[in-house]
C-alpha positions in Angstrom: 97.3 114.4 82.3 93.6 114.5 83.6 93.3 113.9 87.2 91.2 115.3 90.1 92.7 115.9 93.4 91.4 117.1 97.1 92.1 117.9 100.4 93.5 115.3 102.8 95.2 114.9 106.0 98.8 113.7 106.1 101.2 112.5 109.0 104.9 112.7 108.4 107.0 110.9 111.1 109.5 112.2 113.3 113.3 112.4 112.0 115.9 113.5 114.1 115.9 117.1 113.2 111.7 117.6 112.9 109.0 116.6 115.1 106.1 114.3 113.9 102.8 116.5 112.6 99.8 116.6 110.8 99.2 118.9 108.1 96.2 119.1 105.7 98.2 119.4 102.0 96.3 119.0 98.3 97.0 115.7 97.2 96.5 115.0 93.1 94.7 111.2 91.4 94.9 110.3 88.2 91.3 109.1 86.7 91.8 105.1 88.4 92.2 106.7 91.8 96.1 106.3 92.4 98.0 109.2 93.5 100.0 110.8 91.5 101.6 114.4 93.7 100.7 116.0 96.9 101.9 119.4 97.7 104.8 119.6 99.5 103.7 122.1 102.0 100.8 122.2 103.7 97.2 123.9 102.4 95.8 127.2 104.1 92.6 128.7 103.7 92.5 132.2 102.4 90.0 134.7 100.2 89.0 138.1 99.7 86.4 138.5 101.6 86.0 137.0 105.3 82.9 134.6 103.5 85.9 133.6 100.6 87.7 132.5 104.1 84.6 131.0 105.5 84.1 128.5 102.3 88.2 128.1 102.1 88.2 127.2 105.4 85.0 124.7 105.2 86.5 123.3 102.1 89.6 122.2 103.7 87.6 120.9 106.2 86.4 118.0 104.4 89.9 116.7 104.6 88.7 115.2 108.0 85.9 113.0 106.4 89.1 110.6 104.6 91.4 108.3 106.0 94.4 110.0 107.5 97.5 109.6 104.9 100.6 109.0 106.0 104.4 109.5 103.8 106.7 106.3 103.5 109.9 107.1 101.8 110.6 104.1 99.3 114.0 103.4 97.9 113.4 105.8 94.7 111.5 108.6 96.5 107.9 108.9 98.3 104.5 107.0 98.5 101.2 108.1 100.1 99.8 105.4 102.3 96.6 104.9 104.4 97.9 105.4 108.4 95.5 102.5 109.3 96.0 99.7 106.5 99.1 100.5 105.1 98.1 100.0 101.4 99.0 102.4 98.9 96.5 106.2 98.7 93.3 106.0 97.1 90.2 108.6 96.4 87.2 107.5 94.7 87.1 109.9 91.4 84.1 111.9 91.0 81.4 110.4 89.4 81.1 111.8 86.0 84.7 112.2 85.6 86.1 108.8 84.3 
């Protein structure tokens, strides 16, 4: 299936054994926009060279310029939503890819 995905922030709530966090994780689209995975632990820059870092590290980065997403468990499984409006994970595809 041809997708696109990116960096983005993502809140998970407290539960009685964890502690509520944010985590940067790579989240996947399809081509309308709707997410379709997210990786299930969080993203961490690395390279082979300190630069490889520098531009991991910058890359992740641009997580901060989205919406903060947040994880609603749903009565078969998981959803993405946006922390402030509550509607359902979106990204914009890039243009030239649809």
């Amino acid at each position: 299936m041809a997708g696109f995905w990116n960096y983005r922030v993502i809140f998970c709530e407290a539960t009685k054994d964890e502690a509520a966090q944010y985590q940067i994780h790579e989240v996947e689209y399809n081509l309308n926009g709707k997410v379709t995975n997210w990786s299930e632990t969080g993203a961490a820059p690395f390279g082979t060279t300190l630069d490889e870092l520098k531009d991991d590290s910058m890359r992740l980065n641009t997580a901060f310029e989205k919406p903060v997403l947040k994880v609603v468990r749903k009565t078969r499984g998981y959803e993405l939503v946006d922390i402030e409006t509550g509607e359902e994970a979106f990204a914009e595809p890039p243009a030239g890819l649809t």
